[in-house]
N, C-alpha and C positions, 0 to 999 in steps of 0.2 A: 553365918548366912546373911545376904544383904539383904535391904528390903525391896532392891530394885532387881534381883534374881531371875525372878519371874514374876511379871507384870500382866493380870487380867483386864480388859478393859471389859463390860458390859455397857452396851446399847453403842460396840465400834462404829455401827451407819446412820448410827445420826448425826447432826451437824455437829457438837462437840468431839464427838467419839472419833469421827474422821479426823480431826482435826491432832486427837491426842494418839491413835495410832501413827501418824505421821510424829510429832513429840518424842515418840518413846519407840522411833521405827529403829535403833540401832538395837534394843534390845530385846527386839521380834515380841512385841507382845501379842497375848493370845485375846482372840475374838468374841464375844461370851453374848451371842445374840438371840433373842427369840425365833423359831420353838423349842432351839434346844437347852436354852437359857431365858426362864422366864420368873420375873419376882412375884409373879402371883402360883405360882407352882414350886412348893421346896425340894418334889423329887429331882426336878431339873437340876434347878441350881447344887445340890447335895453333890449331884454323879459326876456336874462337871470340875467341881471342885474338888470332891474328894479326887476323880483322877490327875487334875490336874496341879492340885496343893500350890498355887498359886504365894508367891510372899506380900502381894500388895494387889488387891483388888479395888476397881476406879469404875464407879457407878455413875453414870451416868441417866440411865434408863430413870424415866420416872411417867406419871400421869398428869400431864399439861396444858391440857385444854382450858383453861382457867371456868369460861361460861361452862362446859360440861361439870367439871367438877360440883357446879353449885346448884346444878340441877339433879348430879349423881353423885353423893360423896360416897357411895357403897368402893366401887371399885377405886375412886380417889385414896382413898384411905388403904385400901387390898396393898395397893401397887406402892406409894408413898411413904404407908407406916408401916404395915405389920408386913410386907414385902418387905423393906428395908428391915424391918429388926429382925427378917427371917435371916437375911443376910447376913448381918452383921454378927450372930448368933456361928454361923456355918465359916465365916473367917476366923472366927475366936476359936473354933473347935479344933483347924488347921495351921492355925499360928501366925495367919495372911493378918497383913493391917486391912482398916476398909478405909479409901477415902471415897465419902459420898458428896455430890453437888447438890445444892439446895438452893435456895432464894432470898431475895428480897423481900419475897412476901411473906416473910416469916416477922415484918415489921410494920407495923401501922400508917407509915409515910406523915406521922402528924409531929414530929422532928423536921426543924429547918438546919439540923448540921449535922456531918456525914453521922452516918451509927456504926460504934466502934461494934468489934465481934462482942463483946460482954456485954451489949443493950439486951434488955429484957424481951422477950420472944409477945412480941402481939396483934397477930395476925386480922385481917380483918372478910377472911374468906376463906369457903371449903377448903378449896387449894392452898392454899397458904396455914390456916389450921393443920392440915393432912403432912407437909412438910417438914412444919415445926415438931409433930408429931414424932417422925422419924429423924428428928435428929435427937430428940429427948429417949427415944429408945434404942439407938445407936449408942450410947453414952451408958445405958447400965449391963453392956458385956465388958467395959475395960475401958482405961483410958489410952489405948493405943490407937488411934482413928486421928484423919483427916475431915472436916468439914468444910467444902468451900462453897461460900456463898458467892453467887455471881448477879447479875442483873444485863435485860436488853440483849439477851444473846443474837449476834447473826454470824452466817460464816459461808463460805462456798459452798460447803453441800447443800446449805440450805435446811429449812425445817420439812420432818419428817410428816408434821401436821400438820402445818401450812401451807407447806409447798412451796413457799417462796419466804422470802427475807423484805424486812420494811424497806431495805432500801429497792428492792427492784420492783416492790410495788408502787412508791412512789415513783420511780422511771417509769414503768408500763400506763402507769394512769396520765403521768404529762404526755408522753407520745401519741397520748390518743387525746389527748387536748382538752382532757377533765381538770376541773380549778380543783385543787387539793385543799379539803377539809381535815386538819390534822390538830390534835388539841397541844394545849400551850400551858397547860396547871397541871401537866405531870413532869415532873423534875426526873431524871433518870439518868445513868452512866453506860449509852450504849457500848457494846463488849462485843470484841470482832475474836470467832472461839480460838481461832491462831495463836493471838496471844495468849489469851486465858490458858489455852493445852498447856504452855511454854512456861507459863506460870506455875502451873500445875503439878510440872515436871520440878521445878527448883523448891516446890514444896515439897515433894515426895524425898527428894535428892538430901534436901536437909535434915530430915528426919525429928523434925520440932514437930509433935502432935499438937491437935487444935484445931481450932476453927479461924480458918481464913478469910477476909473477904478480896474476890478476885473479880476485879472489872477495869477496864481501862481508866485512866486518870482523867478528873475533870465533870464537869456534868451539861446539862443541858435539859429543854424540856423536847417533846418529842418537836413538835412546831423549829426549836430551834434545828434537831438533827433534820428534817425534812428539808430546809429550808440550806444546810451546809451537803448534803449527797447532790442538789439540782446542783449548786454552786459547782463543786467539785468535777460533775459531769459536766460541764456546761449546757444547760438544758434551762429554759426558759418554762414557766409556770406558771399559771397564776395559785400563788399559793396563801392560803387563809386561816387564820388561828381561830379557831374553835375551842370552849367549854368540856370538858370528857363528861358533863349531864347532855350534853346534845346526843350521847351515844343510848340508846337503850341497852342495860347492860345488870343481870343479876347479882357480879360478881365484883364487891367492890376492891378498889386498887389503892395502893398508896399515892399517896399523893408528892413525895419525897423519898427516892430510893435511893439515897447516895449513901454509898457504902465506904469507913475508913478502911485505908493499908493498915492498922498498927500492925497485923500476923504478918506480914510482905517486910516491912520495914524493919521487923524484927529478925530478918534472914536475909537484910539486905537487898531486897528486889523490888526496884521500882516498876511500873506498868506505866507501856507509851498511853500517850494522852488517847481520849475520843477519837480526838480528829485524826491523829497520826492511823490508828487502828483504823479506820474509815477510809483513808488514801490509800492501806495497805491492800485492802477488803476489795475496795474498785478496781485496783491495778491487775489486781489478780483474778477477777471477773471483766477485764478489760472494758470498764465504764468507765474509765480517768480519763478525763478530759488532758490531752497533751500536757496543754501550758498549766494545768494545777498545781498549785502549792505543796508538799508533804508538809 
C-alpha cells in the first residue's frame, strides 16, 4: 500500500488546507473538518478515521491566535498538544503516517542564521511552547511522521482568523491613505501556502520521515515585505519602519525566523524565492501591477 493511497487533509478550508486539497486534487483527498472532525474531541477524530483508515493524514488545524494563546493557554495547549498527540495516537493505531505543520515559534529568533531542523526547540510564548509541545509528543507513537515547519503563511483563501492576509491589509490601509506603521526588527520568510502545499506534496511523495522546514527562499523583515507588495502593486504609500516594542503585545515573538531547507535539499526540492511566491500570490488575487517584475 502507498502512503499517498488515501490522503486526509484536516482543517481543508483554511488557507493552507485549500491550498493542499488543490496539491493532492488528482488524488481526491478527503476533507476532515470541524464538527465532524475536531482535535479537541477524540470521539470525532476516532469515527472518522477509523471509517476512513486514511494511509497519510496532513494536519493542518491548529490554535493560532498567538495574543489569545498567552492570555488562554488552556485551550492552546487542548488543541496544539494533547490534540495533536490524540491524533497522532489514532494514526499509529490505523497504520496512517501523520504529517503535522508547526512553526517557527518553536524557536527563540535570537539566532542570526537560518535554524537548521536539529536546532534545539526554545520557544519563547504560550503558542509556541504549546507547538513544540506537539511535536515532542507526535514523536513518541513512532518514527513514521512528517513535521513541517513553516513561517509568515499567506494564501488566496486567506486567514480563517484574520480574515485577511498582510498583504491586503497593507493595500486596503494605503487606499485609504493611512501612512503605514510596519516594524523592521523582525526578520521573517514570508510563505505564499501554494507553494508550501506543493512542497508538501514532494515531501509526502518521498517518503523520507522527519522534520522539514518549508517556507519560500530568502528572507526579509516585515517593513521590507510591506515595502516590496506596494511596489509590486503599484501603489504609492507613505510607508514607515517601526520598532515591534511600539506594539502592545503579551506574546513575545522571535525576532529571526529564518528557517534552513537541509530536509528540502535532502529530496532535492528547492522553494521559489519570497518575492517569486509574492508575484504568484498578487497575480492570482489580481493585485500585480501589469508592468511587475516575477
Amino acid at each position: 500500500m502507498s502512503l499517498l493511497d488515501r490522503v486526509a487533509i484536516v482543517g481543508s478550508r483554511g488557507q493552507l488546507g485549500v491550498d493542499l486539497m488543490a496539491a493532492f486534487a488528482d488524488l481526491l483527498p478527503l476533507a476532515f473538518d470541524r464538527p465532524a472532525f475536531d482535535l479537541t474531541d477524540t470521539a470525532t477524530m476516532s469515527a472518522a478515521i477509523s471509517a476512513a483508515r486514511p494511509t497519510l493524514v496532513i494536519n493542518t488545524a491548529a490554535f493560532h491566535e498567538v495574543e489569545r494563546c498567552e492570555a488562554e493557554p488552556a485551550p492552546a495547549f487542548a488543541v496544539n498538544a494533547l490534540g495533536v498527540d490524540a491524533l497522532a495516537g489514532l494514526c499509529a493505531s490505523v497504520g496512517a503516517v501523520l504529517m503535522h505543520v508547526s512553526t517557527d515559534y518553536v524557536f527563540d529568533g535570537a539566532s542570526r542564521v537560518p535554524y537548521p531542523e536539529s536546532a534545539p526547540l526554545s520557544p519563547l510564548s504560550a503558542y509556541g511552547v504549546s507547538k513544540a509541545a506537539g511535536e515532542l509528543l507526535i514523536a513518541r507513537h513512532g518514527s513514521r511522521f512528517f513535521i513541517v515547519r513553516t513561517c509568515g503563511l499567506y494564501g488566496v483563501a486567506g486567514s480563517r482568523v484574520k480574515g485577511t492576509t498582510f498583504a491586503e491589509t497593507m493595500l486596503r490601509k494605503a487606499a485609504s491613505g493611512e501612512i503605514l506603521h510596519v516594524v523592521g526588527d523582525q526578520t521573517v520568510a514570508p510563505s505564499y501556502t501554494r507553494d508550501v502545499a506543493r512542497a508538501m506534496r514532494a515531501i509526502a511523495a518521498s517518503g523520507r520521515f522527519g522534520i522539514y522546514h518549508v517556507t519560500n527562499a530568502g528572507s526579509c523583515t516585515w517593513h521590507g515585505f510591506a515595502a516590496e507588495i506596494l511596489r509590486r502593486a503599484g501603489v504609492d504609500a507613505r510607508l514607515e519602519e517601526i520598532g515591534s516594542a511600539a506594539f502592545a503585545s503579551r506574546a513575545r515573538r522571535p525576532a529571526y525566523s529564518v528557517l534552513a531547507h537541509e530536509g528540502l535539499q535532502a529530496i532535492g526540492y528547492a522553494m521559489p524565492s519570497w518575492q517569486e511566491g509574492l508575484h504568484d500570490y498578487l497575480l492570482a488575487r489580481g493585485l500585480l501591477k501589469p508592468s511587475a517584475p516575477a
